[in-house]
C-alpha positions, -999 to +999 in steps of 0.1 A: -500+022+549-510+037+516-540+033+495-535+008+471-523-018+499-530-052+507-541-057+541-553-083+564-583-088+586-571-071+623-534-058+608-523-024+620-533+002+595-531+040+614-533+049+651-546+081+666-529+089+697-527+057+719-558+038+698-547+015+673-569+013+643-569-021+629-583-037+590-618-042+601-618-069+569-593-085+545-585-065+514-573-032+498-573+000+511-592+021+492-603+050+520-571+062+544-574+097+569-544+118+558-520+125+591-528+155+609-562+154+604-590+162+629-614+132+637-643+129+656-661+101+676-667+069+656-657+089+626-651+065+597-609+066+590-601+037+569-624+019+545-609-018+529-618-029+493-627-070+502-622-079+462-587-074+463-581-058+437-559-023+437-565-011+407-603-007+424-587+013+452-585+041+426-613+063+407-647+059+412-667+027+421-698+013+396-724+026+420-709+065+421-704+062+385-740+050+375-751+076+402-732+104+386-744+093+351-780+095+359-772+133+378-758+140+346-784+125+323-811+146+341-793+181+340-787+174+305-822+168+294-836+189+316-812+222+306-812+213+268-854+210+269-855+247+283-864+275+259-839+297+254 
């Protein structure tokens, strides 16, 4: 599996060791654990996009963006209301 990929609710998406990790919901994958990788306990491996749409598996979602916006607004103002 790849991000970017259409899955289904309960398909087969990675294993670690003998535990099979399963879709937990219908959709894209938008959030995969590379191979290799060290996990621990109930750490979060795979996250599924439910609106279906891949090109939203990519970049960053409206929340993070408006969230990142608003960071930025504020250093902005902040730094640029400073005496020099």
């Amino acid at each position: 599996m790849h991000i970017g990929d259409r899955v289904e609710e309960g398909a087969l998406v990675a294993a670690i060791a003998d535990t099979a990790l399963r879709a937990p919901i219908s959709g894209i994958i938008r959030g995969l654990t590379r191979d290799g990788v060290d996990v621990g306990i109930r750490a979060k491996v795979i996250e599924v996009d439910p609106r279906g749409d891949p090109a939203a598996a990519f970049g960053l979602g409206e929340r993070p963006r408006r969230i990142a916006e608003g960071v930025f607004k504020a250093l902005t103002t902040t730094f640029a209301a400073e005496p020099a």
